[in-house]
N, C-alpha and C positions, 0 to 999 in steps of 0.2 A: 504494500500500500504506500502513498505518494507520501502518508506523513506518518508512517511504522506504526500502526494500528488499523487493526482487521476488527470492522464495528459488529460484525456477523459473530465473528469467536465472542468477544466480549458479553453481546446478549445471549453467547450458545443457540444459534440458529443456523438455517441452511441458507444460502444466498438464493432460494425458491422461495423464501419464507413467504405466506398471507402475510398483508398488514395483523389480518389479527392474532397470528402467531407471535408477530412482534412484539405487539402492542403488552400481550401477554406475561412473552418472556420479561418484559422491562419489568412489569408489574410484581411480577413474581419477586426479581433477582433487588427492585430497588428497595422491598419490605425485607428483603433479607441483609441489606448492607449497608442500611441507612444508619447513620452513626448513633441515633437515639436508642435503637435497637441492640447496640453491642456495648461490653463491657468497659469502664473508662480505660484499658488498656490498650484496648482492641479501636480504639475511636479514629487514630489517625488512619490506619491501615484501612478502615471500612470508610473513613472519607473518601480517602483518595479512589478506591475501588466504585462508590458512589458517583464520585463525577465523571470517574469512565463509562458507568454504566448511562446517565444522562446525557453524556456527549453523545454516545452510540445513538441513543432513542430519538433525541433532538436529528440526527441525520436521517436515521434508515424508518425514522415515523414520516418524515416528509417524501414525498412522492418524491419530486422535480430532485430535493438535495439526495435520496438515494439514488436516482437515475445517475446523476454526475457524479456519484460516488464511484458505481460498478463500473462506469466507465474510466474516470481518472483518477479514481482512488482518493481522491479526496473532493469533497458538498460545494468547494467553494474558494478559489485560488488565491483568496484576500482571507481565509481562515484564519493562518496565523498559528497562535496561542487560543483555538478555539477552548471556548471551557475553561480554560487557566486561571482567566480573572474576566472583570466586570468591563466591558467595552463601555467608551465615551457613549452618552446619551440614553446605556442603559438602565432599567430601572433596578426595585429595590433586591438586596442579594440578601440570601437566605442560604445557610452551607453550602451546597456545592450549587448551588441556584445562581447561574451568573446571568438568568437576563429578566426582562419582562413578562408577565402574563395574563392575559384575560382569555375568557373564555369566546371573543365574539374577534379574537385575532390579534390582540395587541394593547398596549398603550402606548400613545402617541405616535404611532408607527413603526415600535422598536421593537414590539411583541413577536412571538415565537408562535405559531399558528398550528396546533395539532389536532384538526379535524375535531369528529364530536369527542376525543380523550383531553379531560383534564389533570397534567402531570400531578398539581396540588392535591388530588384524591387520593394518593398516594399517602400524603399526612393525614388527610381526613380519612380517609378508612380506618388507620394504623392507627394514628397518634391522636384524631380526635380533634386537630387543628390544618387550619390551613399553611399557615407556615411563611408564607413571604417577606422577606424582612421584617420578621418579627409584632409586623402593623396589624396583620387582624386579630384577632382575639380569642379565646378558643371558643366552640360554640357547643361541643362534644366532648363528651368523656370516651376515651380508650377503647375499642373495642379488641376482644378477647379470643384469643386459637387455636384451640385445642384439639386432639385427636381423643376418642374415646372407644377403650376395646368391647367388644361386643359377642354375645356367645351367640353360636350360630341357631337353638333355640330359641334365646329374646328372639334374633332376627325376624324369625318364623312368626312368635306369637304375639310379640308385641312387648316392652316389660316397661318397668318404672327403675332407675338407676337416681342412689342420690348420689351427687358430684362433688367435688371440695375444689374448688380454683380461685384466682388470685380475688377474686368478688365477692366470693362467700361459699356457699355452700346452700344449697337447691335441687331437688329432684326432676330428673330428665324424663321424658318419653317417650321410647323407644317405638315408633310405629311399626306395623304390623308389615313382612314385608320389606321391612329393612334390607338394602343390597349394601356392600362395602365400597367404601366413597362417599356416601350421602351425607352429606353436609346439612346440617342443621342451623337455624338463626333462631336464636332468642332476642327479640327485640327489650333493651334496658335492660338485658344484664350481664353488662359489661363494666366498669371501671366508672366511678360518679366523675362528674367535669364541675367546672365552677359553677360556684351559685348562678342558680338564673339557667344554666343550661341541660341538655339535652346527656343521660346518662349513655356510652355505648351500647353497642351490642356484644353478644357474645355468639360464636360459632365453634361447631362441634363435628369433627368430621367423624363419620364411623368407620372402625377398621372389624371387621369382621370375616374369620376364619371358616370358610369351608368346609366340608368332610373330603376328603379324597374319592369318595365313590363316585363322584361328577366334579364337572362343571356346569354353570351359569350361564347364563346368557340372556339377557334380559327376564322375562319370566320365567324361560325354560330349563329345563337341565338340562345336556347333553350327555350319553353314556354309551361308555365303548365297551361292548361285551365278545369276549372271547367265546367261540366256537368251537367243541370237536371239530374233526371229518365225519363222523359218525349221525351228529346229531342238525349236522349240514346240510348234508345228503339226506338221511331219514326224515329229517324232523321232530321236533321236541318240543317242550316246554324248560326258560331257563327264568328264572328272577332276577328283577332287575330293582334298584335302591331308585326311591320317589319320598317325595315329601307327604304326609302321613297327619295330618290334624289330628290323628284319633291316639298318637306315640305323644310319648312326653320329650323327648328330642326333637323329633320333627321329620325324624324318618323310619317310614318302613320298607317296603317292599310290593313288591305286584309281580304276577307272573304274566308272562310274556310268550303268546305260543307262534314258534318256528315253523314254518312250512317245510315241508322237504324238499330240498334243490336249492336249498337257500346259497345265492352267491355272497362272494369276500365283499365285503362294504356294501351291503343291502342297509335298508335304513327300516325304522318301524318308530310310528308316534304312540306313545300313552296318553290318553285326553284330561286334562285336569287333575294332574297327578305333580304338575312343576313348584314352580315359588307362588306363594299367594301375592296376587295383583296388588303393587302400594299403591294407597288412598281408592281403592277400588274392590269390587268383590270378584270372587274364582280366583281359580289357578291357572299357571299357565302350564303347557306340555312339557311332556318329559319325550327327549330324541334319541332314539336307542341306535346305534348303527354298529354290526356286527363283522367282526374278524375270525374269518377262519384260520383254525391253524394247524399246521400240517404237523402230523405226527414224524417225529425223527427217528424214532425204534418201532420196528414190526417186528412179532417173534414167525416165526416161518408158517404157521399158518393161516396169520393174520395176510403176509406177502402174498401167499396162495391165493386165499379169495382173492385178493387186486388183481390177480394175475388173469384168475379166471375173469373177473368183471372185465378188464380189457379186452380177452378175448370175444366177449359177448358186444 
């Protein structure tokens, strides 16, 4: 690059990236390196890291200045000390914040123009303030981010969990249906802000463990069941793991009957047997798809029959 930075590395994106992949990563990477966020040790290292991450965003969020980036490696031949410090006529600085900002393009013409993304959200999500030079005032309390583990029965049935975080201490509720990822919002209870304002929020992400007998997939389960040759060829009956309302886990079983001649990766639906629907009622399907597997020892006159069947 023309001025020894790769703005793509910096946000850890692909130079394909959407805008809103961008937009994203910035979001992501600026809550995690924002100097209020780290220890007073750790403050100079996560500034500096900070204004790199803004310099990147401030480019490759702008159409025109990422176009003339991929092309010449660098937004703008009069850059400079882009980011370094506060340019003549810019407005007020706030850490690693070297220019002006409003949300409808600018002040006085010196503004930095990032479509519908306002960077200062960034503080107001996080921090509960806006942040520019110090001038506005906070108008929010902290909002709060937590991961919360999850047994793969609450998920199923629903539960009540009480919680202990930096706010207090409050009973969760766990919906019915719960998949792992689902992020939850408690509106005000988060962190109290100054008198006169608005308390955060708090968020709760679910991590929630699986059984190994499937996977998920939206409402469904997926399930790979192994096959004799035997029971292949013949046909059988085999059981297959489903979600089970009537189990105190959340799973049981159902049988599952094989045609004879069944081929390698044949598929088979169970109807209403998957995850129960969140915020909604039923289930959804369970996807059985079947691998045959070939036996590697035949005693001799197991070989025979084949032998004979080839013959026929």
């Amino acid at each position: 690059m023309a001025n020894g930075k790769d703005y793509y590395n910096i946000l850890g994106v692909s130079k394909t990236a959407s805008a809103e992949e961008i937009k994203k990563a910035y979001r992501k990477l600026a809550r995690e390196h924002h100097p209020d966020a780290v220890g007073a040790g750790d403050k100079e290292a996560a500034e500096k890291r900070f204004k790199e991450i803004n310099e990147a965003y401030r480019v490759l969020g702008d159409p025109e200045k990422r176009k003339t980036f991929d092309t010449y490696g660098t937004a703008d031949p009069n850059m400079g000390g882009f980011g370094q410090g506060q340019r003549p006529g810019a407005g007020g600085q706030w850490g690693p914040f070297n220019y002006s900002y409003t949300s409808n393009g600018g002040a006085n013409g010196a503004g930095q123009d990032f479509g519908d993304f306002d960077p200062f959200d960034i503080f107001e999500e996080f921090f509960g303030f806006r942040g520019a030079g110090g001038r506005r005032a906070p108008h929010k309390g902290k909002s709060l981010y937590y991961e919360l583990n999850v047994e793969f029965a609450e998920a199923i049935f629903g539960a009540e969990k009480e919680i202990n975080v930096e706010s207090g201490k409050f009973t969760v509720k766990i919906p019915q249906g719960a998949r792992d990822g689902l992020e939850l919002k408690f509106p005000g209870r988060g962190m109290p802000g100054p008198q006169g304002t608005v308390t955060g929020d708090l968020f709760l992400t679910l991590r929630i463990k699986k059984p190994q007998q499937f996977n998920i997939s939206g409402d469904n389960l997926v399930v790979t069941k192994e096959l004799d040759f035997a029971t292949a060829a013949l046909g059988g009956v085999i059981e297959v793991p489903v979600i089970d309302l009537e189990q105190k886990t959340g799973i049981g079983s159902a049988k599952l009957k094989i045609p004879a001649g069944t081929d390698y990766g044949a598929r088979f639906i169970i109807r209403s047997k998957g995850m129960p629907r969140l915020q909604s009622k039923g289930q959804g399907d369970v996807l059985v798809q079947v691998a045959v597997v070939t036996p590697k020892k035949l005693n001799r006159k197991q070989k025979e029959l084949l032998e004979e069947f080839l013959k026929n």
